[in-house]
N, C-alpha and C positions, 0 to 999 in steps of 0.2 A: 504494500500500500504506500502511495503517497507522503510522505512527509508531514506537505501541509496539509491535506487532508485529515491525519492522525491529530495533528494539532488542533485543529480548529473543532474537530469535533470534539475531542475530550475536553476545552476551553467552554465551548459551547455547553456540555453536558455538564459540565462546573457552575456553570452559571444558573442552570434551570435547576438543581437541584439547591442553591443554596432561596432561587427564585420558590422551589415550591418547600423547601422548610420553612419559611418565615410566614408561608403562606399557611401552609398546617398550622403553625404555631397559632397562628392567629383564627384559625379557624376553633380551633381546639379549644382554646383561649376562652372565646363564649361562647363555643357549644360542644360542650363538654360531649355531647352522645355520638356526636358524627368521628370519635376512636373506632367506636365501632365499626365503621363505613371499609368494605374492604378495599373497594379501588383507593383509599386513598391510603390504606396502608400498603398496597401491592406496589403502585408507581412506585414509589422512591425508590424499591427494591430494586425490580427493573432498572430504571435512571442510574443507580450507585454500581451496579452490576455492569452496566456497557461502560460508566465511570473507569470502570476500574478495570475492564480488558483495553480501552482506547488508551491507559494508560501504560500499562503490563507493552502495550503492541509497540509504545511511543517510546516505552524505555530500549526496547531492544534496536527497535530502527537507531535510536540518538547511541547507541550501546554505552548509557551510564544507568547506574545503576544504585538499588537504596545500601546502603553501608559502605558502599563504595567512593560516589558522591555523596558530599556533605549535605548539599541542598535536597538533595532527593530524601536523604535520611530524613532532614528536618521536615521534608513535606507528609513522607508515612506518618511519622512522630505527630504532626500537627494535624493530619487526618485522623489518627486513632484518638484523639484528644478529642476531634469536635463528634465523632461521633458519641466518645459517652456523652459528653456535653448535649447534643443533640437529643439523644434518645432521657435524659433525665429531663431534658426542655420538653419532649412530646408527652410521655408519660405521664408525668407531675404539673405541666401546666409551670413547670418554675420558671421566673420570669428571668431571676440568677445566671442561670444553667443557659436560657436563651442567649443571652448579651452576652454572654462566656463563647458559649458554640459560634455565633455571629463574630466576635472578635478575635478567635481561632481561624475561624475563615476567611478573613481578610490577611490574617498571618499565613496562611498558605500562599492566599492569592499571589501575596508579596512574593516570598519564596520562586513562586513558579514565574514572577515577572524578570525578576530579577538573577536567579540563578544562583542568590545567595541565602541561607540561613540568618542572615542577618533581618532577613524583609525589606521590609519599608526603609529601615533603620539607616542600611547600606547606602542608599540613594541621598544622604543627609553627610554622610563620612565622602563624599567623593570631591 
């Protein structure tokens, strides 16, 4: 596959999942009964699942790798972070655990813009 293909889509599929967390959240938020709802427990599986082979595919085409590169490391690290964050933010309705996962994922984002574990931060140091 393509390069940029692999990019943009895994960029893209970054985006809609943090578009439809914030979206649950808030759905969840005041109506506590739509947990229930399977489609909308089912999407994000889906969505976090091609997440994460577009990613798997992107590492081997770029061939770096998580422990090997630093940034990548930081990026696993800071994904398995916003997911507990995440799933205590869907579960419990904590609003905590949201702004937590939400400010996780901007700490990715950085990461994957910038190609540094510093984040954002790097961009400030140059």
């Amino acid at each position: 596959m393509d390069y940029s293909f692999l990019k943009h889509s895994h960029a893209g599929l970054a985006y809609l999942t943090i578009l439809l967390f914030v979206g649950r959240f808030i759905l969840f938020y005041f109506y506590p009964v739509l947990r229930r709802n399977k489609v909308l427990k089912i999407i994000p599986h889906v969505l976090d699942t091609l997440l994460l082979i577009f990613a798997i595919l992107l590492c081997i085409k770029i061939a770096q790798y998580p422990l090997t590169d630093h940034w990548l490391t930081a990026k696993v690290i800071g994904l398995l972070a916003y997911i507990g964050f995440g799933a205590v933010a869907i579960k419990r309705a904590s609003r905590r655990a949201f702004f937590t996962a939400v400010i996780i994922y901007l700490y990715v984002l950085g990461v994957a813009k910038t190609h540094d574990p510093l984040s954002w931060v790097s961009l400030l140091l140059q």
